[in-house]
C-alpha positions as CSV (number, residue, x, y, z in Angstrom):
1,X,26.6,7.4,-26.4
2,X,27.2,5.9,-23.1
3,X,25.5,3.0,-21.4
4,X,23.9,3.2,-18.6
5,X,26.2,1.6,-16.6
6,X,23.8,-0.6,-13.7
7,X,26.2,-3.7,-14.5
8,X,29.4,-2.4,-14.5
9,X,31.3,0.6,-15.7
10,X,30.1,2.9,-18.9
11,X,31.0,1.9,-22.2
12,X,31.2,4.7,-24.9
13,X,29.2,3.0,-27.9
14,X,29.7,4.2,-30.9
15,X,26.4,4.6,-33.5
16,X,25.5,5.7,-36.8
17,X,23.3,8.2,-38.0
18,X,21.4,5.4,-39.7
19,X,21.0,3.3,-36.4
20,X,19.0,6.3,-35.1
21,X,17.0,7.4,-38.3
22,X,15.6,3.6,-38.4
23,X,15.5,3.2,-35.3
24,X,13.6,6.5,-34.8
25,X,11.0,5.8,-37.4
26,X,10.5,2.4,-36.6
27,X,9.5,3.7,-33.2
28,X,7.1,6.0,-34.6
29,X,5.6,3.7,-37.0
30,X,4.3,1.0,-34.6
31,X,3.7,3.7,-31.5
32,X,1.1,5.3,-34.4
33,X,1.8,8.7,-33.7
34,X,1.1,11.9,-36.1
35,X,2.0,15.2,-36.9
36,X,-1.0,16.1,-35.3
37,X,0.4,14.3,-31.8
38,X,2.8,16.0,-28.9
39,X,5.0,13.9,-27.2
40,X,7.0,14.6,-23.5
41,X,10.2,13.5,-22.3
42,X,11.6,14.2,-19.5
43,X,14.5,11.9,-19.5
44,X,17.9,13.5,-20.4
45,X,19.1,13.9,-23.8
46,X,22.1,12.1,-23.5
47,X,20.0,8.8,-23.3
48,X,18.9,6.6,-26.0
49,X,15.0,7.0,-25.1
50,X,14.9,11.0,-25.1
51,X,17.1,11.5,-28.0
52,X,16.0,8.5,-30.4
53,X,12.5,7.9,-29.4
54,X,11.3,11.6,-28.0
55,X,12.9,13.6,-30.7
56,X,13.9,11.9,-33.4
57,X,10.3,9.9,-33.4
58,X,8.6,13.3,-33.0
59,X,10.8,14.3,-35.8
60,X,9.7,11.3,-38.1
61,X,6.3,12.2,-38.0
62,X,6.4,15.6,-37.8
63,X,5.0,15.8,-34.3
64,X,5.7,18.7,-31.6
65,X,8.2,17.1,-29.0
66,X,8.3,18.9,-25.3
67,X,11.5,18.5,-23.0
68,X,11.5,19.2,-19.7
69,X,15.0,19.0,-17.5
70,X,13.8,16.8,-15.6
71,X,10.8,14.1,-13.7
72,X,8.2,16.0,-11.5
73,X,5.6,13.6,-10.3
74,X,3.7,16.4,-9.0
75,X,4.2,18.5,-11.9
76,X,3.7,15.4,-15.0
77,X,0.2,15.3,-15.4
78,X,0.0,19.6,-15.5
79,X,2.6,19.2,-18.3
80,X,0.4,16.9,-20.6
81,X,-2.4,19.2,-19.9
82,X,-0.6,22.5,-20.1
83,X,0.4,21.3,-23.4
84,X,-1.8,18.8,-24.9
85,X,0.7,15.8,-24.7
86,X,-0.4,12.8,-26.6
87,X,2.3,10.0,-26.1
88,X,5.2,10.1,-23.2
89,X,8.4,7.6,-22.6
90,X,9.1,6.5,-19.3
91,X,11.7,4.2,-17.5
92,X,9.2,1.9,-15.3
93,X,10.6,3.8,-12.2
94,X,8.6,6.7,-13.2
95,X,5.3,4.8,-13.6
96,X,6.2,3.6,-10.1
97,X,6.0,7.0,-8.4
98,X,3.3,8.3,-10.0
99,X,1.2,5.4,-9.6
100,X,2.7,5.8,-5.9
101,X,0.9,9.7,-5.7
102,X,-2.5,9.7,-3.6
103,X,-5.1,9.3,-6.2
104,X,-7.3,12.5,-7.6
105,X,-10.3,12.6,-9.0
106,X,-8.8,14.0,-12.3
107,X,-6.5,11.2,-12.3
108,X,-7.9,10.7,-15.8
109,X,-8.8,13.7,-16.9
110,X,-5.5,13.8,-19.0
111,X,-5.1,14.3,-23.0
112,X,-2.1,11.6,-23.1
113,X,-3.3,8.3,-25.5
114,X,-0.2,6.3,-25.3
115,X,3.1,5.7,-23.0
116,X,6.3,4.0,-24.1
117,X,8.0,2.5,-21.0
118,X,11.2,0.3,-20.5
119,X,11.2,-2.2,-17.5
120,X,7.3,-1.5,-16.0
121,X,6.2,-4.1,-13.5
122,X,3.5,-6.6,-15.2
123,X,1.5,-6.4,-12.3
124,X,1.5,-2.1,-12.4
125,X,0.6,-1.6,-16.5
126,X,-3.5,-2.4,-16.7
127,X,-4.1,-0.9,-13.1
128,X,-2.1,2.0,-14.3
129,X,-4.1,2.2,-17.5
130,X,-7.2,2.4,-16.0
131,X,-6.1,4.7,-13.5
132,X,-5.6,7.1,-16.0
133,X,-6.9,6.3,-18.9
134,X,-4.6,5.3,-21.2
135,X,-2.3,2.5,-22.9
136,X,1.5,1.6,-21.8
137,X,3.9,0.0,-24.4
138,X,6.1,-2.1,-22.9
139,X,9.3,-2.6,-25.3
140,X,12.9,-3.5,-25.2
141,X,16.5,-1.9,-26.6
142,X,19.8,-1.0,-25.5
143,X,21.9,1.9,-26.5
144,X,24.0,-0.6,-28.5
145,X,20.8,-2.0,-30.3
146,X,18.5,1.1,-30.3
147,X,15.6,-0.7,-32.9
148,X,12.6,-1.8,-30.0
149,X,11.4,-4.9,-29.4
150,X,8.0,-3.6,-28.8
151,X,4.8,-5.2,-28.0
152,X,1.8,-4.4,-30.6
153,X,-0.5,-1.3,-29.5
154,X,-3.8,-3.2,-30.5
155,X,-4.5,-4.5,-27.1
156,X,-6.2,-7.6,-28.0
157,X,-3.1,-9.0,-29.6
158,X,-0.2,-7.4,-26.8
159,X,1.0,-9.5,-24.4
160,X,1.4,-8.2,-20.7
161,X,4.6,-9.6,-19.1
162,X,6.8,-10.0,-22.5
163,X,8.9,-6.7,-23.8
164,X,7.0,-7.5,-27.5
165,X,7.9,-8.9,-30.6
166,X,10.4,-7.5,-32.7
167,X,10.4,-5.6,-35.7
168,X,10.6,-7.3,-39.5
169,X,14.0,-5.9,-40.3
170,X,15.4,-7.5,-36.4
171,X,16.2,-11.3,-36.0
172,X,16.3,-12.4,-32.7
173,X,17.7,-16.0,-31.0
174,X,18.1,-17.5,-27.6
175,X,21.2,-19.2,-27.5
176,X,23.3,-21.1,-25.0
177,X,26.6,-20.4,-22.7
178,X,28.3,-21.8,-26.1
179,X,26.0,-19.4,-28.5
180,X,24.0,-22.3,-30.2
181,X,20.2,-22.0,-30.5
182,X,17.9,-23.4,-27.4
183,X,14.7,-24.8,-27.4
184,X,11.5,-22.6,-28.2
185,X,10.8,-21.5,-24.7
186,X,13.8,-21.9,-23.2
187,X,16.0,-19.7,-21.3
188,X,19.1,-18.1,-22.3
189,X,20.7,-15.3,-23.9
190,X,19.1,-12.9,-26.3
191,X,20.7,-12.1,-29.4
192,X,20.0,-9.8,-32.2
193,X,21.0,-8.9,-35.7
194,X,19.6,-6.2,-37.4
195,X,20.3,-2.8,-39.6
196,X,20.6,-0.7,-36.1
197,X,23.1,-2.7,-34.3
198,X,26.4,-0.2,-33.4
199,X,29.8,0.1,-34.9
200,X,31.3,-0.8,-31.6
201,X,32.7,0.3,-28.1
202,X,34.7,3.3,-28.6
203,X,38.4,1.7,-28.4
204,X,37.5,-1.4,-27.1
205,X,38.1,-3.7,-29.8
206,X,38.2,-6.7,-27.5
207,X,34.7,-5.9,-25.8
208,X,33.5,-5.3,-29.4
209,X,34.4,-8.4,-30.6
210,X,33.1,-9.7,-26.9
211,X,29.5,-8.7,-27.9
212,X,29.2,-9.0,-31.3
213,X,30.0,-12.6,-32.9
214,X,29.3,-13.4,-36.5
215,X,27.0,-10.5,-36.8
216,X,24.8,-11.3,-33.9
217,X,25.4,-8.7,-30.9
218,X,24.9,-10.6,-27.3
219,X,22.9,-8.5,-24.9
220,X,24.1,-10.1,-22.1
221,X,20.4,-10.4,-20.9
222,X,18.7,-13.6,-20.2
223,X,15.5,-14.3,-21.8
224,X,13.1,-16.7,-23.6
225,X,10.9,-16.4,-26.5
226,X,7.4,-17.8,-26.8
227,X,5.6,-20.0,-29.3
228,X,4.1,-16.6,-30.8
229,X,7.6,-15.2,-31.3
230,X,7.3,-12.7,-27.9
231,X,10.3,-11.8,-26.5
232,X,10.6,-11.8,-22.3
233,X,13.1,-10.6,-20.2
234,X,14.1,-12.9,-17.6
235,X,17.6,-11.6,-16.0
236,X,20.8,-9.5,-16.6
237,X,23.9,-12.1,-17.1
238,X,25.9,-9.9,-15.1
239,X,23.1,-9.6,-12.4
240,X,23.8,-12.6,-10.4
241,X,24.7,-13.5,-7.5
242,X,27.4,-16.9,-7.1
243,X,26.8,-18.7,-3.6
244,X,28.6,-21.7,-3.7
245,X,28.5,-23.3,-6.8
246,X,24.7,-21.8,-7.8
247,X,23.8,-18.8,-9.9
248,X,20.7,-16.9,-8.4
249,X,18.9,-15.0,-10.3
250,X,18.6,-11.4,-8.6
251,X,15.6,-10.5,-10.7
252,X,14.2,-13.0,-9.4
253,X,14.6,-12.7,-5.4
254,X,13.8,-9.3,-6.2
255,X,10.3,-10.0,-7.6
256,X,9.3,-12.2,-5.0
257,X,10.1,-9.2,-2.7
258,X,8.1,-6.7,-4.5
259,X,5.3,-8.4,-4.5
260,X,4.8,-7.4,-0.9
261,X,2.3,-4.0,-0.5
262,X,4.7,-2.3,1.6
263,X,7.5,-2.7,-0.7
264,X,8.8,0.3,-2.9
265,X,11.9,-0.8,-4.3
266,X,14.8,-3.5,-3.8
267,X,17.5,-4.2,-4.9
268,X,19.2,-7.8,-4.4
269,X,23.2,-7.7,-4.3
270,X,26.2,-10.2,-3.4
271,X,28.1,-10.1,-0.1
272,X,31.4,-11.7,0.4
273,X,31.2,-14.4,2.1
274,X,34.1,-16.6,3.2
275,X,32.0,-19.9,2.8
276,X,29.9,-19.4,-0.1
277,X,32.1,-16.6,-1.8
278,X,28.5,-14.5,-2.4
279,X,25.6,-15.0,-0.3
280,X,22.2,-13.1,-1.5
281,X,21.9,-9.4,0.8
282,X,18.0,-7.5,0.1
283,X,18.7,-4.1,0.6
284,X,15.0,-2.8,0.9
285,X,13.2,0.6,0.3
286,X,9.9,0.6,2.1
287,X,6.8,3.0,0.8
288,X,6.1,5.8,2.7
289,X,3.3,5.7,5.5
290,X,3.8,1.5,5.9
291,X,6.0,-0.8,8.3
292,X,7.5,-4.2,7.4
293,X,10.2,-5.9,9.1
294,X,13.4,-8.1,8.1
295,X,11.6,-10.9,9.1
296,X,8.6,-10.3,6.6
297,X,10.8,-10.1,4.2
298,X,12.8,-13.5,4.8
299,X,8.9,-15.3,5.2
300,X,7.9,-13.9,1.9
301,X,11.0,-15.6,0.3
302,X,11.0,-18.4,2.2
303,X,7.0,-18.8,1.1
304,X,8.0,-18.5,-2.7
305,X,11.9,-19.3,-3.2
306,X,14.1,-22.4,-2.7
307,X,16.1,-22.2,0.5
308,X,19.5,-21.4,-1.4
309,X,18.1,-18.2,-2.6
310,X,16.6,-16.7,0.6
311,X,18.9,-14.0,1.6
312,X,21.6,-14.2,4.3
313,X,21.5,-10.3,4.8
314,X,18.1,-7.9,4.5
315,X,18.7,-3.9,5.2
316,X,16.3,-1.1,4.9
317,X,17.4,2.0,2.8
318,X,16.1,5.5,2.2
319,X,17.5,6.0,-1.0
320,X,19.3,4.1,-3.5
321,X,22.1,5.7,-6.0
322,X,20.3,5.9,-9.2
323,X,21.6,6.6,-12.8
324,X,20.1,9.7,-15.1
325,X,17.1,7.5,-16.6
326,X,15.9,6.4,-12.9
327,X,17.7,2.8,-12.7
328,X,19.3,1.5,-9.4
329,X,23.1,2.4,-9.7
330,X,23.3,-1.6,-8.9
331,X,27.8,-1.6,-9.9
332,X,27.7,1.1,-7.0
333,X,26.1,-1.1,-4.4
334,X,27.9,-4.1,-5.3
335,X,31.4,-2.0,-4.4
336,X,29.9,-1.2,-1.2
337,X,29.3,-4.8,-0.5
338,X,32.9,-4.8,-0.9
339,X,33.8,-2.6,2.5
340,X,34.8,-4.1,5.5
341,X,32.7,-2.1,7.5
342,X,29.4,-2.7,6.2
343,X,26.7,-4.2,8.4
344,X,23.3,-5.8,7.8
345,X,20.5,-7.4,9.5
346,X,21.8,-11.5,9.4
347,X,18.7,-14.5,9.4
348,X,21.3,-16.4,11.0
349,X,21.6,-14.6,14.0
């Protein structure tokens, strides 16, 4: 099975039938779903989520699964009526949009008790909820790692804003740029060991032995873990831009950007730059029906963001390339960056 590729080119992982059966009825353990529940994907089969969690989870329990070929905002909450759908997955893109459609009066009239989603906004999850009536589960996993992180479905003991705690059979550590432990709390990388981990990349012995090191697979994701044992996601490794001699973060620009109301989605890449090497471009997608300007967007960072990470360029876009599961095709716009030819609103002029 392929990754999805947002980083940098696809790599062909290669998995057991064992690092789906666990990981399939781990999933269906802690999401506490029956043979008397229906569960929806729309997501495409040759994904992790639609073919571990949708099927094979149905599967585990017994449970009707329905597939559709693909996301319909305007046609999702019809499905889970049409047939009785208890518990979907999601990618947190799809949340977005249909949290995005007007609200309707039967808004919650909907059977569905429970959604699974990967990479939901903190701030979207209880508005969503109560919107229509129902619970999200935010969790974490990779295709090369397929057993969740997952935070618990008893919502007096989740905690919004982490990806969840991981299961008994899964160790998980924080380590350094030299892979040696960190302080409780503190950032770094997340690594795992545990029963569902892959064989490796389909010959690609040298990225294999890149990401796995005495038994501990390296995500290549930044994160922390709390004094509770809840797992956060803070960056992607390879999601970074280098101007000058600093790393920034482009989760992190691109949170402070979101957080404006006319702001769909953004994505933060690096520009050449003969100075810095990289300097920080927003490329901006702006909800329909609302205005902003690049200056709003430079205030809003300059409001919450030190002065190196404001971005040089900011452009508005239409459309970004996205891969199957709904994830900005970021390894695309990077190559862009790349062109001679490309052109961008500049602070500095």
């Amino acid at each position: 099975m392929y990754t999805s590729g947002t980083t940098g080119p696809p790599k062909a992982v290669e998995c057991t039938h064992e690092n789906w059966t666990l990981s399939a009825i781990d999933f269906q353990k802690r999401m506490q779903f029956t043979h008397e529940d229906t569960l929806l994907t729309a997501l495409p089969l040759f994904h992790a989520n639609a073919q571990v969690y949708s099927t094979l989870g149905a599967a585990a329990a017994g449970a009707n699964v329905v597939i559709y070929p693909k996301f319909s905002s305007s046609n999702w909450w019809d499905w889970c009526r049409k047939h009785d759908v208890t518990e979907f997955n999601a990618m947190g893109s799809m949340l977005k949009v249909l949290d995005n459609k007007p609200a309707e009066s039967s808004d919650s009239d909907n059977p569905v008790e429970r959604v699974f989603s990967a990479g939901t906004p903190a701030e979207l999850i209880e508005p969503f909820e109560d919107r229509f009536s129902l619970q999200v589960v935010e969790g974490y996993s990779l295709t090369e790692d397929t057993m969740l992180v997952l935070n618990p479905v008893d919502k007096s003991k989740r905690r919004i804003g982490s990806v969840g705690l991981p299961p008994a059979e899964k160790r998980i550590q924080i380590v350094d740029k030299d892979g040696n432990p960190v302080p409780q709390g503190t950032r770094g990388e997340i690594v795992m060991d545990c029963p569902a981990i892959m064989k490796g990349y389909y010959r690609q012995p040298e990225k294999t032995a890149e990401a796995i090191q005495d038994g501990w697979f390296h995500t290549g994701d930044y994160g922390r873990i709390d004094e509770d044992g809840f797992v956060y996601f803070l960056d992607r490794k390879k999601d970074i831009v280098r101007r000058g001699g600093e790393n920034i973060s482009s989760f992190e620009v691109e949170g402070v950007i979101k957080a404006l109301d006319a702001v769909d989605e953004v994505a933060v890449v690096p520009t050449p730059d003969e100075y810095y090497t990289e300097v920080v471009t927003a490329l901006v997608k702006v909800k329909d029906g609302y205005e902003i300007t690049e200056t709003d967007v430079i205030n809003q960072c300059e409001q919450h963001l030190s002065h190196f990470k404001i971005p040089r360029y900011v452009s508005f876009v239409r459309l970004f390339p996205y891969t199957p599961t709904g994830k900005i095709q970021k390894q695309q716009l990077r190559e862009k960056e790349r062109e001679d030819d490309i052109t961008h609103w500049d602070r500095k002029n």
